[in-house]
N, C-alpha and C positions, 0 to 999 in steps of 0.2 A: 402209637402205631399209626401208620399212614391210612388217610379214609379208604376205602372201600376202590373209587376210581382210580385212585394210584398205584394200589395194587394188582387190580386187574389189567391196567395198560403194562404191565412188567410180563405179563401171563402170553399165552398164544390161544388160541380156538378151541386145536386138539386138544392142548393139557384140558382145559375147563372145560370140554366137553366130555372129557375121560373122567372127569371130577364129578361131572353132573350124571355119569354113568354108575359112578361107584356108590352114589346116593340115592341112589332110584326116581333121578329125575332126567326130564326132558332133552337130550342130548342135543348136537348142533342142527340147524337148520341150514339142508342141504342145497343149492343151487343160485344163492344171492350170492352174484359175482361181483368182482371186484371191474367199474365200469371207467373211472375217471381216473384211479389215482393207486398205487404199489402200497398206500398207507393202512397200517391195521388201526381200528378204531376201538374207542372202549367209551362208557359213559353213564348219564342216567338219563331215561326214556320220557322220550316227548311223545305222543302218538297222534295221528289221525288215520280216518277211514273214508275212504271216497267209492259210492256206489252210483249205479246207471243214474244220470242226472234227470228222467222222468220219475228219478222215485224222494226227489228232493223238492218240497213246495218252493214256490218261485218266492225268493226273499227282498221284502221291503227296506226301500232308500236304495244308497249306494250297494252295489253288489259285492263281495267278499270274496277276493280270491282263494283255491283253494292251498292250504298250505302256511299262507300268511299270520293266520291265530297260531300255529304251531311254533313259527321262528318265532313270535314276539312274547308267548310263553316260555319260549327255551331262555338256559341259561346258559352262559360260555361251558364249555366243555357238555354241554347234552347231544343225545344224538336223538334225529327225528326220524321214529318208525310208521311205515302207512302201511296198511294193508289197502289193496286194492285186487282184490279177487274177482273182477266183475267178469272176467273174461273179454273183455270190450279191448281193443287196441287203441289204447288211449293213453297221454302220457298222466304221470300222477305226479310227475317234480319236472321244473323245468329251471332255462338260465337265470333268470331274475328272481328264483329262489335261490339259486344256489350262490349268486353274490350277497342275495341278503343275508342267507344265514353265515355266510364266511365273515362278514363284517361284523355279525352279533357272535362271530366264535363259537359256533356250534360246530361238534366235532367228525359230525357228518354226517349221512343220510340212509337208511336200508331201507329197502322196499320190497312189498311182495306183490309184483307188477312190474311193468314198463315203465323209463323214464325218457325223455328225449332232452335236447340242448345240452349233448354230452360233450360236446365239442365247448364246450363255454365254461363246465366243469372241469374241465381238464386244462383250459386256462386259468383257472383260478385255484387251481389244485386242489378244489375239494371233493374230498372221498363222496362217492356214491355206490354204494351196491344195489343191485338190484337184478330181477329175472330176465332184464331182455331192454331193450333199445326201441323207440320208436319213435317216427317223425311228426305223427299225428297229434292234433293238439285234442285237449281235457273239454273243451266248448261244445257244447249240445252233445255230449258224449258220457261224462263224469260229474260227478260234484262231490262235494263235503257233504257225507253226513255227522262229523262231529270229531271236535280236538279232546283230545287228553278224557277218551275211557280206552277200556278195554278193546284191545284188535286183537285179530287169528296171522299169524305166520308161519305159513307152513302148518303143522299141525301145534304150535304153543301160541297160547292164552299168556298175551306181554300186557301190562297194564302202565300206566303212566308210575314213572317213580322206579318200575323196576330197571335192572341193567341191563347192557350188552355189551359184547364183543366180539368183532367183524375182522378177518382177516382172508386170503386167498382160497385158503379152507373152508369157508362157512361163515354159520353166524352161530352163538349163542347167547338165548335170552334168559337172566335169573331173575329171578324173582327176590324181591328187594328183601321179603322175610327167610329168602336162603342164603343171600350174597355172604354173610358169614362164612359159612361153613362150607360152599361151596371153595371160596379162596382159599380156606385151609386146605384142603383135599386139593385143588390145583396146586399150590406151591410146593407139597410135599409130593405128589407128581412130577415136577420141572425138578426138585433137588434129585430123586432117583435117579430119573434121566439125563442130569449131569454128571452122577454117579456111572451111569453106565457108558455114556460116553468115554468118561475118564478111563476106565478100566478100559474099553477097545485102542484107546492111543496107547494103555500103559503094556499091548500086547496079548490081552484075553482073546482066546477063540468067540465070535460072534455066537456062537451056539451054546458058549458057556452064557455068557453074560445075557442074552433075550432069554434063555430057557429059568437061566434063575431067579431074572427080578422080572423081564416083563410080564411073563405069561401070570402071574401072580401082582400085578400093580394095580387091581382097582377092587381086591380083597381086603 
């Protein structure tokens, strides 16, 4: 059977969001826009967290940009999640990440925050979501407080290792001890609903076909 990311890139948002519904778990995460790029994203999770940069001790030798342990952690096809909730208008990704991480083949970036040098992402075609745009830069404003633990997006707890998958709709984050079972319940989702598409081209009244299988698809 194909691992886990291959599957889930065959998948959409909604389906695995309705999957993640019928489980009693965390559904999508609403308002990470699609910023640079038309591309839906799928992967496993790299994280970091960037808070008010006065709550960051000033760090000795060379300085460490933020973001940079994240790309050089990833591996091709990961995708790198920030939470950045400071409420500060600050950016938390900028250009020179975003050619880094295209060259290390990372599959692309979600945020929960602003990003700016969207105009450089959109040269380089890699996917960015995120809540909002800005031109401000991350300097005496943000910093890293730390790569690969636990971040808040939105209201889900994504830990490094678990998955996601990012499309025009949203995002959603599994959790690498659900990614299983979660892909089952989405694929048998996407077969339904090709099921029922079939049936509306083959002439079913719309009312027949939503009333009999949707309202009943995540039972």
């Amino acid at each position: 059977m194909d691992d886990p990311v291959k599957r889930l890139q065959r998948l959409d948002v909604c389906a695995v969001s309705d999957a993640m519904d019928k489980l009693g778990l965390p559904p999508s995460v609403s308002g990470l826009t699609q910023q640079s790029t038309q591309q839906r994203i799928a992967g496993k999770v790299v994280t970091y967290k960037l808070v008010p940069a006065a709550q960051v001790p000033p760090h000795e030798g060379a300085p460490r940009h933020l973001g940079t342990t994240a790309i050089e952690a990833a591996q091709p096809g990961d995708v790198i999640v920030i939470e950045q909730r400071t409420g500060l208008d600050a950016g938390s990704w900028g250009g020179i990440l975003s050619l880094a991480a295209k060259l290390r083949q990372v599959a692309g970036v979600v945020v929960d925050g602003p990003v700016r040098d969207i105009d450089e992402a959109r040269a380089y075609e890699f996917p960015v979501y995120a809540r909002g745009l800005t031109a401000r830069t991350a300097r005496s404003r943000v910093a890293e407080a730390f790569t690969n633990q636990p971040v808040r997006i939105g209201e889900v707890t994504v830990c490094p290792g678990d998955y996601v998958i990012a499309d025009a709709s949203g995002a959603v984050f599994i959790a690498a001890a659900d990614i299983d079972r979660v892909l089952k319940a989405a694929e048998m989702i996407v077969g339904r609903e090709a099921a029922m598409a079939q049936a509306l081209r083959a002439g079913q009244p719309v009312s027949q076909v939503m009333g009999a299988d949707y309202e009943h698809m995540l039972k």
